[in-house]
N, C-alpha and C positions, 0 to 999 in steps of 0.2 A: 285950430278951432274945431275942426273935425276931430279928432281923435277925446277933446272935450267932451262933444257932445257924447260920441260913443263911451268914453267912462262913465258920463250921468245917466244914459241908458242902461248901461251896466247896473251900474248903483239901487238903481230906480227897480231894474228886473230882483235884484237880492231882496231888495224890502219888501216887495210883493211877494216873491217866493217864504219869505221869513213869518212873513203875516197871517199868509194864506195857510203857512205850517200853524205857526200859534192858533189857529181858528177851526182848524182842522177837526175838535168836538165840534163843533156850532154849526149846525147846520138850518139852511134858513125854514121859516117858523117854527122852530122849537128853541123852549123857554129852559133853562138851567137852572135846578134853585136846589141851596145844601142845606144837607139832613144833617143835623149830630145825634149821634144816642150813644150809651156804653154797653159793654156785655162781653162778655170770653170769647174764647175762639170756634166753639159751637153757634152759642148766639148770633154772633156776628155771619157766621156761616147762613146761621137761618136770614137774618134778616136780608143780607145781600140777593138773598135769594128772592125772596120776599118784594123787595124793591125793583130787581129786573121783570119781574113778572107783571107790578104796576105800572114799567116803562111800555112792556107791548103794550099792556091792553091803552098807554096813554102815550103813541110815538110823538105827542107834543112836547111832551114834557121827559126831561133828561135831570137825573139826580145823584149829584156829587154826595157822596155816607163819607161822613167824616166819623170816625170812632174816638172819644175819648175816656181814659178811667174815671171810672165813676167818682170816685176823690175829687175831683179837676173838674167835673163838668159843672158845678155851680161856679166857681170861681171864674173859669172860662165864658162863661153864658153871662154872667154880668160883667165882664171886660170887655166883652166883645161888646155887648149892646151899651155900653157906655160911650165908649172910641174908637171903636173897631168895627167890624166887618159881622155881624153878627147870624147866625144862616136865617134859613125862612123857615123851617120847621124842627123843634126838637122834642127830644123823649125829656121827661122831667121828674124826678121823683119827688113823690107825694111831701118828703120833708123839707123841700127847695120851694113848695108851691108859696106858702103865704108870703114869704120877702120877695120872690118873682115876682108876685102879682099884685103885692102891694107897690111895687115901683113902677110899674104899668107898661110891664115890657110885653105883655100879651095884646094881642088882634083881641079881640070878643067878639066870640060867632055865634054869636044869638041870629043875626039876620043873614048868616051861611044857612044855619041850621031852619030855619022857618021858609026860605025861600027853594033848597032843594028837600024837604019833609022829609030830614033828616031825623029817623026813629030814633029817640031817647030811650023810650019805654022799655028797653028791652037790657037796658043797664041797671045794673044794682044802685037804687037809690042812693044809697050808702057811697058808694065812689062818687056819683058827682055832686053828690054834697060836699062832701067830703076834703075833694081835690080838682074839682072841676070849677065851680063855681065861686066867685069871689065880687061883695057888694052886688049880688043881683045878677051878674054877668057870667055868662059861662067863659072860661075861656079855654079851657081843656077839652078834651073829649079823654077820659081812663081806657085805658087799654087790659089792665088789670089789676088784681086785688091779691094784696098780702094780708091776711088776717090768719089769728094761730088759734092753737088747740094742742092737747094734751098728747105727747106719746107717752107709748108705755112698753114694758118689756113684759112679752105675755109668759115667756118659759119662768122669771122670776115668780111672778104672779099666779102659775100652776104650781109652780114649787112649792110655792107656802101657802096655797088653797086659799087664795082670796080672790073674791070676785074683780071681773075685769069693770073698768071705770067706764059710767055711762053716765048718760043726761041730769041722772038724778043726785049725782053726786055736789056734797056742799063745802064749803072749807071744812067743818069738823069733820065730815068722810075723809076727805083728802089726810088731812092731817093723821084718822085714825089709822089709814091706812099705811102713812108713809113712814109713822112709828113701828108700826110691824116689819117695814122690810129695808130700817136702820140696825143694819147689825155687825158685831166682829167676827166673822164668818172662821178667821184663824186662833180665835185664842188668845193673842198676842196683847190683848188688853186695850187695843185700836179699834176704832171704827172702820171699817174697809169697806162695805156695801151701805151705799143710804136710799132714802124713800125716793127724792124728788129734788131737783135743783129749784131756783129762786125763775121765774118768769122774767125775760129781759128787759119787758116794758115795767118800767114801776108803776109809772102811770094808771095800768090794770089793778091793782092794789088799791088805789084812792078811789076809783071808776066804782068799786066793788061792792068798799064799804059804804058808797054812799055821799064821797064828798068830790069837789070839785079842785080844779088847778086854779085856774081866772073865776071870776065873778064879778058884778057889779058893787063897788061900797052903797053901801044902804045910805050912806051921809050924801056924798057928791057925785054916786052915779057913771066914776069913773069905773072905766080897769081896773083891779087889784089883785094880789095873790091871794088866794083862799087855804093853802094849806098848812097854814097854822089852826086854822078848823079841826075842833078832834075827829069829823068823820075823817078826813087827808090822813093827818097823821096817824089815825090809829090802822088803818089798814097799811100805811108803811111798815108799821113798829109789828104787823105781823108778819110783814113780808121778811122785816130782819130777825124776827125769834125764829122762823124757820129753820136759821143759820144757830142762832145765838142761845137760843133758848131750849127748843126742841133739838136741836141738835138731828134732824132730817134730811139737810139739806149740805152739801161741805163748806168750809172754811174757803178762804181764797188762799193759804197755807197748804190744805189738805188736797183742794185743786189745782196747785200750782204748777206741778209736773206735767201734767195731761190736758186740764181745760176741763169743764164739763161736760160738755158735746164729747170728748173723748172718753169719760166716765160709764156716758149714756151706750155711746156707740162698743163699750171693750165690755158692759153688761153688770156695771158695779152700780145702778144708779135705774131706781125704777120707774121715774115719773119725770120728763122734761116737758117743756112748754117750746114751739118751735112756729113754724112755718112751715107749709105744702111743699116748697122750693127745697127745706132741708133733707127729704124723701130721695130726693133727684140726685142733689149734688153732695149729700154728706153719706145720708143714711145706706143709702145704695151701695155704695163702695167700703163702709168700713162696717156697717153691721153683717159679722157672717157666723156668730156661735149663737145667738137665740134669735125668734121669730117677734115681729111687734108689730104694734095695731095704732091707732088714735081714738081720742074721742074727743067730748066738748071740755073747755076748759069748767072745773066746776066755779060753782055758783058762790058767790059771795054774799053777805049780810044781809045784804039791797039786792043784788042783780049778775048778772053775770056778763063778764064783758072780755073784749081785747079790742085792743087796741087795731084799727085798720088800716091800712095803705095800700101804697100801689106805685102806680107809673101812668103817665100820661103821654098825649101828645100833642102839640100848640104851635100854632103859628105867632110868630113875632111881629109885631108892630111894626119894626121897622123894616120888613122883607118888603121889596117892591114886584114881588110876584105873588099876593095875596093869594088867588083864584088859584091858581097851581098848587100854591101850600094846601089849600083847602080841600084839593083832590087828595093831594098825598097821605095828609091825616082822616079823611073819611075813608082808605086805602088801609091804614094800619090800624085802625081802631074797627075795622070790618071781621065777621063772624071767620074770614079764611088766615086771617092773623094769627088771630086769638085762638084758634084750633090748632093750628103748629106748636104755638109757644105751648100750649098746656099738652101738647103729646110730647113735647122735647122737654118741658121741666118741669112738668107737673106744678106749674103758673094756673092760677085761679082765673079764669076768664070777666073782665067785669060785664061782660055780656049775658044774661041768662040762660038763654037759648043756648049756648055753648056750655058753659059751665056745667047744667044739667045735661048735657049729652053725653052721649059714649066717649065723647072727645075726652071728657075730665074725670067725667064716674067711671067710667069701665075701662080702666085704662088695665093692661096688666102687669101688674107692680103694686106692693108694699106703695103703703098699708093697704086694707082693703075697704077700711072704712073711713073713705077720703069723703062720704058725706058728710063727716063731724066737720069740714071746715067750711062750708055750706050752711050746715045749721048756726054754726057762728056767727055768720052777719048780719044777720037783723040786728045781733050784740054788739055791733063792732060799733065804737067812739075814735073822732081822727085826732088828733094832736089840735091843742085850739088854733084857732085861725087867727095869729096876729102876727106883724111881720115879724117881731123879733123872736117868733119862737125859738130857731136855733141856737138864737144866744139864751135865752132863758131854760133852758133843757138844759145847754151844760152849767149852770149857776144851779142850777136844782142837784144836777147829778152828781158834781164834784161832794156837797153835801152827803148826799145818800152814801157816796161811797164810807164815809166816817160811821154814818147809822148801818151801815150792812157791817162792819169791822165792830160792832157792838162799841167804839169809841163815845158814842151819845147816842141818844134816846132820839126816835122820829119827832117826836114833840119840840124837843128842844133842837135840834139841827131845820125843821121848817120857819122856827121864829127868828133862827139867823137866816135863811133863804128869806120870806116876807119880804123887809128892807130891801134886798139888792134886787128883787125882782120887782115892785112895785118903782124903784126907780128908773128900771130898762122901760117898763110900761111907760111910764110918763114922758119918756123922750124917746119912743118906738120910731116915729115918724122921721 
């Protein structure tokens, strides 16, 4: 009977000691709640960093960073918060927002933000329009802003004595210009140097001429597609004569070897349309025989435009440490953030007050005229706001690819899109 007892003792001391191991983070009052976001091994470097320095100043709060590829974190973010384990605070990108928040996996911190006078003001409208807000509700706070703009290759551009591209430029500039510097530079009866690649948003193209993605039917007031509208497709149909018709822009044939980006970056190629982030992580490392600049994307028919995005950060519904999460993301959406990320990758701050600081203007690095992406955002249009977007993007694009191969006309390839996109509309929900 003795020797019983001291085995249950025994037993009894293991499970305490085994317990007391497992609990060994948790220490008492402070709260655990996990972060997901994605990003390379610098990023991640930054952020780690970034998050220990929110634990001092907040020794209540301890925060598990889970990293996932970027690929995987929509996929994972809706599994999880279906049957799973879902964290309490993630990063989100702007083209994940409208099915996120249509399925109402977001907190809405309208009475976070009203109750600690949490400045908005000081955010690019444009972002939380944008990706923040959804049916009246904020539920994001932006962290920062992708919107593009024009490089260029300026030793091409000295070479053949044409002026470098500013504010004032419109599609017929563009176009005049990037007929001059389509040329066969060998002889050989090939095109080998061209003006300008195709803009990666199409989107910008419809935005441009004037016409619209969604609308409302004049009949019944639903959702429909609108780019069977000739302003839509007629600025598609010029986005594909670039390729097809002018003959400015390359083939996917002629590009095949290399990619565009490596067209741009080896100095065969004078005109790309990119993003602030491409400076950092492309331009930096492979352009090294001529010198380049930015400017605004030029002006189209109507207006001039790109396309906007970003990255966010949101607390989840179903996190049961609200109030923590809510520190965290006023933590990473804060001006000391946003001033790392834009000296580490030349990240557009959606804060103003940063943005326009030394942090992002005067950083020193190529290009030098990082205010053309600046001046781009008051232009900047997001992707429409309906949950099905990502499925209707690719129903739109599979198309375009036929109208960029000159296989059909923008006209005729938007009135097969129509149909299949007004019927994702009608059963989006």
């Amino acid at each position: 009977m003795k020797s019983r007892i001291i085995i249950i003792g025994i037993v009894a001391l293991i499970a305490v000691t085994v317990l007391a191991a497992g609990c060994g983070n948790k220490k008492p009052g402070v709260t655990t709640i996990r972060f997901t976001s994605w990003g390379n091994d610098v990023e991640e470097q930054s952020l780690r960093a970034l998050i220990k320095e929110f634990e001092k100043r907040n020794p209540h709060i301890r925060v598990e960073v889970e990293i996932t590829p970027w690929a995987r974190m929509l996929d994972k973010l809706m599994i999880s918060s279906a049957g799973g384990r879902p964290p309490d605070v993630t990063r989100i990108s702007s083209e994940w927002f409208p099915p996120i928040a249509a399925k109402g996996l977001l907190e809405p911190l309208d009475k976070y933000i009203e109750r600690d006078n949490y400045d908005l003001d000081d955010f690019y409208p444009e972002s939380i329009e944008g990706w923040g807000v959804w049916e009246g509700k904020i539920l994001e706070i932006p962290t920062d802003i992708d919107i593009y703009a024009m490089y260029y290759n300026k030793d091409m551009f000295d070479k053949y004595k044409l002026p470098y591209p500013d504010e004032t430029w419109d599609w017929d500039k563009y176009l005049e210009v990037a007929k001059k510097l389509t040329l066969d530079t060998n002889g050989d009866g090939q095109i080998d140097q061209w003006g300008t690649t195709l803009d990666m948003w199409w989107q910008d193209y419809v935005y441009a001429n004037g016409g619209t993605i969604i609308g409302p039917d004049p009949d019944t007031g639903d959702v429909q597609c609108t780019l069977d509208q000739p302003a839509a497709y007629e600025g598609l149909q010029f986005m594909a004569d670039l390729i097809n018709k002018y003959h400015v822009s390359p083939t996917a044939e002629e590009a095949a070897n290399q990619g565009t980006s490596k067209l741009f970056t080896s100095g065969r190629i004078g005109m790309t349309i990119s993003g602030s982030w491409a400076a950092e992580l492309i331009y930096k490392n492979e352009i090294t025989t001529f010198k380049y600049d930015v400017a605004p994307i030029p002006k189209g028919p109507e207006t001039r435009v790109s396309i906007i995005c970003g990255a966010a950060y949101a607390v989840l519904k179903r996190s049961q440490h609200k109030e923590e999460a809510w520190e965290l993301v006023k933590w990473m959406t804060g001006k000391e953030y946003q001033r790392a990320a834009a000296m580490r990758s030349q990240i557009i701050p959606s804060r103003r007050s940063v943005a326009e600081s030394g942090a992002y203007l005067h950083l020193d690095a190529d290009p030098k005229n990082r205010q053309a992406f600046l001046y781009m955002i008051p232009f900047g249009k997001s992707v429409p706001a309906v949950s099905c977007a990502p499925e209707m993007t690719q129903i739109i694009q599979s198309e375009l690819d036929l109208v960029r191969l000159g296989r059909e006309s923008a006209r005729e390839g938007m009135e097969k899109v129509k149909p299949k996109v007004d019927q994702l509309l009608r059963h989006r929900e």
